[in-house]
MARVEXMAR-286304 format. One line per field, with one value per residue (C-alpha): residue number from 1; x, y, z. Coordinates in nm, 4 decimals, m for minus. Layout:
N
dogu	(NUM;...) $
xx	(X;...) $
yy	(Y;...) $
zz	(Z;...) $
This chain:
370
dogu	(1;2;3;4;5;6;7;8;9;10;11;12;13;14;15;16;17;18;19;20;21;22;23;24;25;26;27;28;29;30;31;32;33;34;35;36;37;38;39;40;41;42;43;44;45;46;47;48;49;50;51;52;53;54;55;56;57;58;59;60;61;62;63;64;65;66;67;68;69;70;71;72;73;74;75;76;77;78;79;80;81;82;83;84;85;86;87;88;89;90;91;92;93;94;95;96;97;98;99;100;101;102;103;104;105;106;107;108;109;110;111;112;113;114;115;116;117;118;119;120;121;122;123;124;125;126;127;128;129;130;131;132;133;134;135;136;137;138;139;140;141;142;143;144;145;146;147;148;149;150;151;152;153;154;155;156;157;158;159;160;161;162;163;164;165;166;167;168;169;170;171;172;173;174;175;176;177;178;179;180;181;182;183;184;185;186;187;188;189;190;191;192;193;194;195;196;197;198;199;200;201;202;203;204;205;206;207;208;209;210;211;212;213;214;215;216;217;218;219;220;221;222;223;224;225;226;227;228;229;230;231;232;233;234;235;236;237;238;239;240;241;242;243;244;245;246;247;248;249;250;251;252;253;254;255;256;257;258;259;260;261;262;263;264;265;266;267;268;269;270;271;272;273;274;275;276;277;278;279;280;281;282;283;284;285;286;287;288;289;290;291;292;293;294;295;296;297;298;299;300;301;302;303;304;305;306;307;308;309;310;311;312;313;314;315;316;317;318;319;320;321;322;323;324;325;326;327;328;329;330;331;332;333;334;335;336;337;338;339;340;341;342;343;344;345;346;347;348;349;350;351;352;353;354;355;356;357;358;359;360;361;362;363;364;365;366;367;368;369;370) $
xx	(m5.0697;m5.3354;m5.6971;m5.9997;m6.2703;m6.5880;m6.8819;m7.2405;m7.3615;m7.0265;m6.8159;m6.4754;m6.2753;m5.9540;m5.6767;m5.3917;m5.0374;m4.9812;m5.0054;m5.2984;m5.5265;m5.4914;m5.6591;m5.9222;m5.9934;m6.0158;m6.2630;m6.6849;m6.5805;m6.6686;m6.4317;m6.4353;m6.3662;m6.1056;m5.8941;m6.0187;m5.8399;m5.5479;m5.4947;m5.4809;m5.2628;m5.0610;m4.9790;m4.9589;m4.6487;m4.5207;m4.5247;m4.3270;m4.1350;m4.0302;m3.9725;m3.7334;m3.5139;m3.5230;m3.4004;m3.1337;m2.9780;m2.9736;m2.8572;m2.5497;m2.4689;m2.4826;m2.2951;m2.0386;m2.0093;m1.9531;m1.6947;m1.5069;m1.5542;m1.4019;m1.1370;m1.0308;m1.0077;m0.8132;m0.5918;m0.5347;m0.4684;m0.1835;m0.3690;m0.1711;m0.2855;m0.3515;m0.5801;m0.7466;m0.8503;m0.9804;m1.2136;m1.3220;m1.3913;m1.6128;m1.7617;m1.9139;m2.0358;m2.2194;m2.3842;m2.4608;m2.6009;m2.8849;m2.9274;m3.0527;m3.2531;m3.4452;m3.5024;m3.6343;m3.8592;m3.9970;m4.1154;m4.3444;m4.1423;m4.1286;m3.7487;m3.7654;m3.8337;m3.5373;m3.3052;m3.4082;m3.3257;m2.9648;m2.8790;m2.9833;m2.8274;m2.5039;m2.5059;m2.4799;m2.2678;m2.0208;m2.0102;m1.9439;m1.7285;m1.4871;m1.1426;m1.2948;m1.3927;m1.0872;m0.9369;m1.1372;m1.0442;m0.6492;m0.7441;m0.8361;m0.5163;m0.3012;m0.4320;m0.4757;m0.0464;0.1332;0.3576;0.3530;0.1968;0.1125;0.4915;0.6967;0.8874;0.7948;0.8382;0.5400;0.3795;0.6276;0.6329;0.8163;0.6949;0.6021;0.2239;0.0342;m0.3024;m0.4516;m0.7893;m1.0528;m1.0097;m0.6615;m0.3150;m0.2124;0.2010;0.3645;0.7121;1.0231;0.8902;0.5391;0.2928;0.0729;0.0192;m0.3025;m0.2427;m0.5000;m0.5015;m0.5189;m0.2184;m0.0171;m0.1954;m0.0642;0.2403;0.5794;0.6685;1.0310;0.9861;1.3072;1.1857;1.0611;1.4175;1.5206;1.9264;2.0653;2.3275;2.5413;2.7554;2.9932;3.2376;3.5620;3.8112;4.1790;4.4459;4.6729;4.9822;4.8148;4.8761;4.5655;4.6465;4.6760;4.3654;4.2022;4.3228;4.2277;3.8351;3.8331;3.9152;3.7042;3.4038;3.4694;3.4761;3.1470;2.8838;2.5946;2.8126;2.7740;3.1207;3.0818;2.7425;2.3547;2.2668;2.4916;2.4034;2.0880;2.0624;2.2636;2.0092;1.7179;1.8647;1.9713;1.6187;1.4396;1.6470;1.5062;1.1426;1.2250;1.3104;1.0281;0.7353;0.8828;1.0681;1.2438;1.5570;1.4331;1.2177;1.4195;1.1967;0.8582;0.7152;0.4599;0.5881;0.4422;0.1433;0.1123;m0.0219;0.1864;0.5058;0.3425;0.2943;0.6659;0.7568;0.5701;0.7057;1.0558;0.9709;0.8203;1.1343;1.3314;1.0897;1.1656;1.5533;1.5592;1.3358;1.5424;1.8652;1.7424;1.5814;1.9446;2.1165;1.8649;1.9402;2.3477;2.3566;2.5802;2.4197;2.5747;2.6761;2.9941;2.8817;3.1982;3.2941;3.4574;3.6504;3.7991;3.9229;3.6341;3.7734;4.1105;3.9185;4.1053;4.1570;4.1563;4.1637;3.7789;3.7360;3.3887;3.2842;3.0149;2.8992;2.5912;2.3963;2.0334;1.7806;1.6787;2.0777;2.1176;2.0674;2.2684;2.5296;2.5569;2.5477;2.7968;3.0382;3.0749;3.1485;3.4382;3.5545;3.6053;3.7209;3.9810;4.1301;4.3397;4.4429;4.5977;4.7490;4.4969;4.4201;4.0758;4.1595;3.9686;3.9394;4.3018;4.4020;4.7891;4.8433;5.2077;5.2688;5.5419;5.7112;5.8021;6.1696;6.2598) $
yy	(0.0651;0.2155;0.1388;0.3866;0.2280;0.2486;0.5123;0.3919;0.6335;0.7209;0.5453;0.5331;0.4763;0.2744;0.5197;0.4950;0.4957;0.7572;1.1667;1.1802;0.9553;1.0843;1.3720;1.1726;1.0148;1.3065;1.4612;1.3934;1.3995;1.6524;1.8888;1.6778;1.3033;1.4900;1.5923;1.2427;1.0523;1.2750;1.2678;0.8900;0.9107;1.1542;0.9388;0.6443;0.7934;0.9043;0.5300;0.4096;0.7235;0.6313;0.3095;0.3488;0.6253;0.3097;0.0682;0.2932;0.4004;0.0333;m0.0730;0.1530;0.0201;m0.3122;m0.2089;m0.0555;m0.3688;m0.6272;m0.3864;m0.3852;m0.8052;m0.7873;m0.5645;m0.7590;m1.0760;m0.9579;m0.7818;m1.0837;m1.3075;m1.0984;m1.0369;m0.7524;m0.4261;m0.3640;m0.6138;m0.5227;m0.1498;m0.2873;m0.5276;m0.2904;m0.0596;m0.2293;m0.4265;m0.0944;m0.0007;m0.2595;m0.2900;0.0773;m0.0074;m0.3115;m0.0357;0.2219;m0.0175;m0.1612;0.1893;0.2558;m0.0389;0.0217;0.3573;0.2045;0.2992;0.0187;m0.1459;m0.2738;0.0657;0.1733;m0.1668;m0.0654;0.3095;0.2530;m0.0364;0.2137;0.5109;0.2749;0.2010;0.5781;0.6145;0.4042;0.5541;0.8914;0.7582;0.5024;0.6323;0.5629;0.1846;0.1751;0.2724;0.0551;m0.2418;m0.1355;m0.1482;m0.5177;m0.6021;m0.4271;m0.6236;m0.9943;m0.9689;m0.7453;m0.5443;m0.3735;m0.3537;m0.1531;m0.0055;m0.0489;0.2447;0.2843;0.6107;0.5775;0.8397;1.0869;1.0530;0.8562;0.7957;0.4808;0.3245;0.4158;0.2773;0.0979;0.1881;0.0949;0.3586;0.4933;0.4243;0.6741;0.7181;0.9376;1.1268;1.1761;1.5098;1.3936;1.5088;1.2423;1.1946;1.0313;0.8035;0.6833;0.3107;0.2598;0.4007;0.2133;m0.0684;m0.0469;0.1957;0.1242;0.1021;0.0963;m0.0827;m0.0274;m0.2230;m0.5827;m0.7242;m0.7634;m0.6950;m0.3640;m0.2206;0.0813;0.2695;0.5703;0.7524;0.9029;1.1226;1.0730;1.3437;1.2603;1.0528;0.8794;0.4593;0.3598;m0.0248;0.0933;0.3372;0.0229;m0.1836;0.0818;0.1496;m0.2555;m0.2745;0.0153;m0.1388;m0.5621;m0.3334;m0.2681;m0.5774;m0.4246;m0.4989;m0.8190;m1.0158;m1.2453;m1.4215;m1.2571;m1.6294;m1.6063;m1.2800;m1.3467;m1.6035;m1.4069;m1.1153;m1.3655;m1.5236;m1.1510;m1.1092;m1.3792;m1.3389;m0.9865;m1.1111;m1.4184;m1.1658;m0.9031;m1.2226;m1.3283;m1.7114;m1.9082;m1.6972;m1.3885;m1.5260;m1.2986;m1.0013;m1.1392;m1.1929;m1.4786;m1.7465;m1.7424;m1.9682;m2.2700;m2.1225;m1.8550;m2.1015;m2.3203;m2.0134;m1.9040;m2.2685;m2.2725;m1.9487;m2.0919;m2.4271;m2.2131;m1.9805;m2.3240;m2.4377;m2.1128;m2.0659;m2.4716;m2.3890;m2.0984;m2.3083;m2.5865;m2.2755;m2.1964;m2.5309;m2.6133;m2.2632;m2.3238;m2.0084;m2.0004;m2.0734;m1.8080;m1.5108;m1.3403;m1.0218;m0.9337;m0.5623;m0.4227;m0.1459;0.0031;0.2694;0.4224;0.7336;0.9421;1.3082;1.6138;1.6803;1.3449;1.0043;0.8608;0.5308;0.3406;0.1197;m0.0669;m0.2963;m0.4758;m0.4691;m0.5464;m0.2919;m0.2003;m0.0725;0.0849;0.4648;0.4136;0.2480;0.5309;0.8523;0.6180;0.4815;0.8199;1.0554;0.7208;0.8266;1.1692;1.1306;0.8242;0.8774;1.1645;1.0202;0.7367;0.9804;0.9985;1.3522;1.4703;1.7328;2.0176;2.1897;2.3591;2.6175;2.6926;3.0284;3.0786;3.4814;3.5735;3.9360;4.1105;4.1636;4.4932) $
zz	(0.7170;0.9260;0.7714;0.8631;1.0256;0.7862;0.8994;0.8108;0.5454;0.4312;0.1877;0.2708;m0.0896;m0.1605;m0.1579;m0.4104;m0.3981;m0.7016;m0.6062;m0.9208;m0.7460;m0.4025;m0.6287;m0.7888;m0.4736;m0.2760;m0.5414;m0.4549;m0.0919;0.1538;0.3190;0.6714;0.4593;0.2885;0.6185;0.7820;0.4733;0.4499;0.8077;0.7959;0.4616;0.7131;0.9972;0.7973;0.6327;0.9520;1.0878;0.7763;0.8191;1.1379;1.1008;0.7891;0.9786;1.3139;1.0431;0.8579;1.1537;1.3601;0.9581;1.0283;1.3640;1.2345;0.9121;1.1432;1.3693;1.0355;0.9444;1.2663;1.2778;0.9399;1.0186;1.2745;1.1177;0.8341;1.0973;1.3315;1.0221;0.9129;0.5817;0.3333;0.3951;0.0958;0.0617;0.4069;0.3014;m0.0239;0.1469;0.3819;0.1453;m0.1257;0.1682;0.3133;m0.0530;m0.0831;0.2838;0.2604;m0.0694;0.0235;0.3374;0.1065;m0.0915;0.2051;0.3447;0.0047;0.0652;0.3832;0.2566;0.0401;m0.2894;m0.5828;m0.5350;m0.8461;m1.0182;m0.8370;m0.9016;m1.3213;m1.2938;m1.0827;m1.3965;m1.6628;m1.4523;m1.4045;m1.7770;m1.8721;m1.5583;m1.6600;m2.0624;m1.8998;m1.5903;m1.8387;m1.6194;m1.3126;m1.4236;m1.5030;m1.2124;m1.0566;m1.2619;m1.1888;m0.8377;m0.8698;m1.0919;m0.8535;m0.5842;m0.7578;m0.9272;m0.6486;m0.7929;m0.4673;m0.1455;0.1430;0.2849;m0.0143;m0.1467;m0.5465;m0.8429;m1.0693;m1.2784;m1.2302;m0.8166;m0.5530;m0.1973;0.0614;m0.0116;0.2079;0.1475;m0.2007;m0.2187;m0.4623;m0.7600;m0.6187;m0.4551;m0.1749;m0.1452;0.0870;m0.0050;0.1877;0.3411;0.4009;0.1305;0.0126;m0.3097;m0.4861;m0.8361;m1.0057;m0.9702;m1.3479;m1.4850;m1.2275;m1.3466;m1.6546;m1.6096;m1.5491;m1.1286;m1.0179;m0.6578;m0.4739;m0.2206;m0.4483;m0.3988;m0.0562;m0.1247;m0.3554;m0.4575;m0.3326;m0.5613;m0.5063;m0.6997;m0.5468;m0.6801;m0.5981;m0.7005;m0.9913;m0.8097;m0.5423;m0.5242;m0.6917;m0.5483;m0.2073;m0.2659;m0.3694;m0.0697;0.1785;0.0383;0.0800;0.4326;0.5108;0.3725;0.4924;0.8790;0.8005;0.8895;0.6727;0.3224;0.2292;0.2615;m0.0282;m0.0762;m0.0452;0.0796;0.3377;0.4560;0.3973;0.6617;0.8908;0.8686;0.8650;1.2144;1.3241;1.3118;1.4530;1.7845;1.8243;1.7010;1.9647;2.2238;2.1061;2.1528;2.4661;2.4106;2.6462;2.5508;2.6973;3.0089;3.2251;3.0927;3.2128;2.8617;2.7903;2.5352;2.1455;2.1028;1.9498;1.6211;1.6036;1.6524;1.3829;1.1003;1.2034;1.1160;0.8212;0.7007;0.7128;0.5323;0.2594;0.2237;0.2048;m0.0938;m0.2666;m0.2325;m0.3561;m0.6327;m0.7253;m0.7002;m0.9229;m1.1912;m1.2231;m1.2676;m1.5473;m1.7115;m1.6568;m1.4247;m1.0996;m0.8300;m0.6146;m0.7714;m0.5864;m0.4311;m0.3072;m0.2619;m0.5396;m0.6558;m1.0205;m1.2014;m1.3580;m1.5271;m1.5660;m1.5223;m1.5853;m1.2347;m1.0627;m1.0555;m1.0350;m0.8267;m0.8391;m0.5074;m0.5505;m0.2368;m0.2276;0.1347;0.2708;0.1021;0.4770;0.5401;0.1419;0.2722;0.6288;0.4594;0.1745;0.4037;0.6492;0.4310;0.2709;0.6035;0.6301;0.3474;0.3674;0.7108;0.7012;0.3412;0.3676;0.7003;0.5394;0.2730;0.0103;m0.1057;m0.2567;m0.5779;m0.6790;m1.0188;m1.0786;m1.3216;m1.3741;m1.5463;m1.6606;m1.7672;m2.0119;m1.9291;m2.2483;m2.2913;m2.1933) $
């Protein structure tokens, strides 16, 4: 602060902080000490001034620089989305925060003051704001158990969409047809969440109607063949298909990175680390499918359950004869398969002789005797 030289013959007096005693102070002054000690009040509010707006905005370029560092981080680590915009998000709260606070300080305004009126104003805050704690508290329970995560496809509260981001008091989903749709993070917290995409294998049902007549057995056979043609339906085991997809794709990831495999396409080999977390992924996934075999010894389950296609007479309708398929295929394939397996069947079952019925209504008429 700037301190005014003193003038023999005139007393120069200690100026306050507080607006009243720049007014007592000011008073038994002349007009000329007056200006002199406003003037000096003047510019040295101006220098804090000045300083406060260099420090707020070089605050926000560092601010913005700690965010990016994190960001990247998280980002090269492979850490869950999810996760990541969290972070970010209460990380920049609370650096914009301590900004405000030592702008605050700088100006020459009492922090502590300040610290007392946000905890009393974050007291009331929170009485009148109780949802949004809460939200905020779903946030963190959404993020510490997983029920889902950035990219899965989920119906809560009445809506169904892909996640896109989990942010601190909400969870942002898109739809089918693009509209994005904001939940509040605590009543999917403690809501129920169908996740069609937790398990990593589903199953696909349809229902077909056969005339009245047709060979149900050869029906049967025929839907069978149709759907062991098909390599996303799963033969007879999810482990076995499982590893077949899991191999499936680590030769395209192998090709994608660049191994020995596909040299030919002038792509640099994985690194060291990233060949070591690939190998530790795999030893975990090992740990888990043993785990998961011994869980079902001890409880007398099979092992392997048969996933086998299958197909039965589900109801004798008044027009037709209703089949049930059910096949069980990767949860990545479930809507291919579906729209596929159903153009095969309109298309290749009356070929081989099968007819499709529609609603019929036989009207006999009686002619009166003449």
């Amino acid at each position: 602060m700037i301190q005014t030289s003193d003038v023999p013959g005139i007393p120069v007096p200690e100026i306050p902080e507080s607006g009243s005693g720049w007014l007592k102070a000011l008073q038994g002054l002349s007009f000329d000490d007056a200006i002199s000690n406003m003037a000096n009040g003047l510019v040295s509010f101006s220098f804090k001034l000045l300083i406060a707006i260099l420090v707020f905005y070089v605050g926000k370029y560092i601010i913005r620089k700690i965010y990016k560092v994190v960001y990247t981080v998280m980002v090269n680590r492979n850490m869950d989305p999810s996760l990541t915009t969290f972070v970010l998000s209460f990380i920049k709260m609370v650096l914009y925060f301590i900004l405000i606070i030592t702008v605050i300080g700088i100006l020459g305004l009492e922090t502590s003051s300040f610290l007392a009126l946000f905890a009393s104003a974050g007291v009331a805050i929170g009485m009148a704001l109780s949802g949004t704690l809460q939200n905020f508290a779903g946030g963190v329970l959404i993020l510490l158990l997983k029920p889902y995560k950035v990219g899965d496809y989920i119906e809560a509260q009445g809506y169904a969409g892909t996640v896109k981001a989990i942010q601190i008091f909400h969870t942002v989903i898109t739809t089918a047809d693009n509209k994005a749709i904001i939940i509040p993070n605590g009543g999917l917290s403690t809501g129920s969440i169908n996740n069609y995409s937790l398990e990593h294998y589903r199953r696909v049902d349809w229902k077909i109607g056969l005339s009245y007549g047709c060979d149900f057995n050869a029906a049967k056979a025929k839907i069978l063949e149709m759907l062991d043609s098909d390599e996303r339906v799963v033969k007879h085991y999810i482990e076995e298909d499982s590893l077949n997809h899991e191999v499936a794709n680590n030769d395209s990831d192998e090709c994608k990175d660049g191994l020995p495999g596909c040299a030919a396409q002038g792509k640099e080999e994985l690194s060291w680390w990233q060949r070591l977390r690939m190998r530790r992924r795999r030893h975990q996934e090992e740990i888990q499918a043993r785990l998961k075999e011994k869980i079902s010894l001890n409880a007398g389950l099979p092992v392997k359950v048969d996933r086998s296609p299958f197909v039965g007479l589900d109801e004798l309708a008044d027009s037709s004869v209703n089949l049930v398929v059910r096949a069980w295929t990767h949860s990545s394939n479930y809507w291919g398969l579906y729209f596929g397996m159903n153009e095969r069947f309109y298309k290749e079952l009356p070929e081989a002789g099968f007819d499709f019925p529609f609603p019929q209504l036989d009207v006999h008429c009686i002619h009166p005797k003449e």
